[in-house]
C-alpha positions as CSV (number, residue, x, y, z in Angstrom):
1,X,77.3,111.8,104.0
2,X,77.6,114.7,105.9
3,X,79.0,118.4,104.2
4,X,82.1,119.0,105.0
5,X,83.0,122.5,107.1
6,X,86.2,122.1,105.5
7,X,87.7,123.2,109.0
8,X,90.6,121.7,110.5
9,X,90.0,120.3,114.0
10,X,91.6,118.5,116.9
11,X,90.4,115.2,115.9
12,X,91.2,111.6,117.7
13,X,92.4,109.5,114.5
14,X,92.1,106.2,116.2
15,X,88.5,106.7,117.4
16,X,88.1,108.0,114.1
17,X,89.7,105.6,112.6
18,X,87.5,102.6,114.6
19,X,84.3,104.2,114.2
20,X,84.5,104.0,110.5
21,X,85.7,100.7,110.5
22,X,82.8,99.6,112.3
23,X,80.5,101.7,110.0
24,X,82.0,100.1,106.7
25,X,81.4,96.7,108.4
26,X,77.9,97.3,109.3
27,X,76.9,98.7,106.7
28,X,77.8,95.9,104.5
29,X,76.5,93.1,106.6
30,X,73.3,95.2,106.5
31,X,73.3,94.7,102.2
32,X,74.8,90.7,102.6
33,X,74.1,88.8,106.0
34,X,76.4,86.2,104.6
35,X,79.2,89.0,104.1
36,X,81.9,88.0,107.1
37,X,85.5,89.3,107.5
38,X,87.9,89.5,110.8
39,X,88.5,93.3,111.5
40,X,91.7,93.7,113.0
41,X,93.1,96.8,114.8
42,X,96.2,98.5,115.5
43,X,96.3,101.5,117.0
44,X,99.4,103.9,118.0
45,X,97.9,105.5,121.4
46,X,101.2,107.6,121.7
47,X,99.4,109.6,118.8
48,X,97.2,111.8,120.3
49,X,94.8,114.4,118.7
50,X,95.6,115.4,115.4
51,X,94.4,118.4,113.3
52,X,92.6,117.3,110.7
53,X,88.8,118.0,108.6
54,X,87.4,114.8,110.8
55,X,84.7,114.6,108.0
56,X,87.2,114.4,105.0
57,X,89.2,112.2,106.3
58,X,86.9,110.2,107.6
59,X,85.5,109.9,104.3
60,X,88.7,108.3,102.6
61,X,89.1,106.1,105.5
62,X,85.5,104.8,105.2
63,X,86.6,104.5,101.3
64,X,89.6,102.5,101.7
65,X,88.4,100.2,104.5
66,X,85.0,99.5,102.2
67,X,87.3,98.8,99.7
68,X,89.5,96.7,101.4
69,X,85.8,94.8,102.3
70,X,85.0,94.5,98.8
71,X,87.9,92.7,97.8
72,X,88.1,90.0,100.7
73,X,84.6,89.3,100.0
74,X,85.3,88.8,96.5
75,X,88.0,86.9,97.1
76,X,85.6,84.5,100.0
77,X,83.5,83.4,97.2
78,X,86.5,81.9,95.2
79,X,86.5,79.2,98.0
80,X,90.2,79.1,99.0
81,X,90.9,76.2,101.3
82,X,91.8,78.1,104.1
83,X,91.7,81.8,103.6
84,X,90.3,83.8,106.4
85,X,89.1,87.3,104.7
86,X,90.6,90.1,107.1
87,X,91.0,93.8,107.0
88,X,93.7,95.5,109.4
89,X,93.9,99.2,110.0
90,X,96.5,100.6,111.9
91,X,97.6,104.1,112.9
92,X,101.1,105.2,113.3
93,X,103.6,108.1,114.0
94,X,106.6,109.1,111.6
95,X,109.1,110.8,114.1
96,X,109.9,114.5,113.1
97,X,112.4,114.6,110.3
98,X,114.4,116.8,108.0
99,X,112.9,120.0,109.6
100,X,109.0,118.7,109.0
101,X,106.8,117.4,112.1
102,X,105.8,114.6,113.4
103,X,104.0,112.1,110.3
104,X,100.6,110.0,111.4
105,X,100.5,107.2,109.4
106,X,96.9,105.6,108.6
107,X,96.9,102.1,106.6
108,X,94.4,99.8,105.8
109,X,95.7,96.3,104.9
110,X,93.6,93.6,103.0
111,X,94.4,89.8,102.0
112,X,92.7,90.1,98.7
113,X,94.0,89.4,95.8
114,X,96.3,92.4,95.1
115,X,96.4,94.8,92.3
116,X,97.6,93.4,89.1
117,X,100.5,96.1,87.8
118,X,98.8,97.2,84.7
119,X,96.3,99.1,86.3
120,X,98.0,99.7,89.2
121,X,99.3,103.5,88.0
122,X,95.6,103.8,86.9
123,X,93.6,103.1,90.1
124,X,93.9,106.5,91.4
125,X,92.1,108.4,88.2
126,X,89.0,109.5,88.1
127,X,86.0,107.3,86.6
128,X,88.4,104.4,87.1
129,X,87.2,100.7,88.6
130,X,87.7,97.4,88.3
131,X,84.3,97.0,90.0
132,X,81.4,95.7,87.6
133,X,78.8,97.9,86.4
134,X,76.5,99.5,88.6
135,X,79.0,98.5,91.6
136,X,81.2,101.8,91.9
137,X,81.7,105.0,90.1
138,X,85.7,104.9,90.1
139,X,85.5,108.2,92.1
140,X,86.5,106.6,95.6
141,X,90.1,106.8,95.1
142,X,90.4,109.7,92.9
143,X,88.4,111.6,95.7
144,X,90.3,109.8,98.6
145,X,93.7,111.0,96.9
146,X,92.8,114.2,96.6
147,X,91.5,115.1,99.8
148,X,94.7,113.6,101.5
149,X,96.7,116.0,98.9
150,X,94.5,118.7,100.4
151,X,95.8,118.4,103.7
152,X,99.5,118.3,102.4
153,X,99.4,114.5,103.0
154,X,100.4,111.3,100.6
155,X,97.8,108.4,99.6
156,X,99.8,105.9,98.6
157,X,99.7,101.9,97.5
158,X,101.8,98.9,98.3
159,X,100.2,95.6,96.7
160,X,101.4,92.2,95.7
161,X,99.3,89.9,93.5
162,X,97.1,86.9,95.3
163,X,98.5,88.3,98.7
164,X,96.3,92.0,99.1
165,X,96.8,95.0,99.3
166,X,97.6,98.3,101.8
167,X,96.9,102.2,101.6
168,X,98.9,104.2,103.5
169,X,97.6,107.7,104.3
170,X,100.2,109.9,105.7
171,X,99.4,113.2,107.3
């Protein structure tokens, strides 16, 4: 992974946004050929350029959407008449409000199984996972969450249990 300059920069968060989907995808077919999901995209072209540290940010986006991999593939091998693993990320624009600008929102949707609600106000710690050992270090998240605080944005987590899960990055 590349060092951050820690600069902000007029970044496109839709190519952005793409490129690491693609990356996350490639990258795990590369470790599993039988790994499959349906990538879906949604992206607000009304958004623009956005100042942002591209690298950071791409960073939690690669994070969430490998995430959001991990648990539709997990969910494939339960063999589920009928279920189609598929990740959806989607970009998005708050209008100004209450004196603040213009909000981009970045979410990345999965049709896992959710996030049961007891560890659901844990999943955001540090050294946290639900992932077995040797599988993840439970810093994704923690890292994820608080380089979106870093640039006065919100990580946040909407879930419901056998349907999946979506991360909503606003900035």
């Amino acid at each position: 992974s590349r060092s951050s300059s820690g600069v902000k920069e007029p970044t496109d968060i839709n190519k952005l946004a793409d490129e690491y989907l693609r990356l996350a995808y490639h990258g795990l077919r590369a470790k599993d050929k039988s790994f499959n999901a349906t990538m879906k995209t949604d992206f607000d072209e009304t958004i623009g350029i956005i100042n942002i540290i591209p690298q950071d940010m791409g960073r939690v986006i690669l994070n969430l959407i490998t995430n959001a991999f991990y648990v539709v593939n997990e969910k494939s091998k339960q063999n589920i008449a009928g279920y189609e693993p598929i990740v959806t990320v989607k970009t998005s624009k708050n209008p100004p409000s209450g004196g603040r600008g213009a909000e981009v929102l970045i979410s990345v949707k999965d049709n896992g199984n959710g996030i049961p609600q007891k560890i659901l106000d844990k999943i955001f710690q540090p050294f946290f996972t639900t992932k077995p050992t040797g599988q993840g270090t439970g810093l994704g998240l923690s890292l994820s969450y608080d380089i979106v605080k870093a640039h006065g944005g919100e990580l946040k987590v909407e879930t419901k249990e056998g349907e999946g899960s979506k991360f909503i990055i606003t900035v």
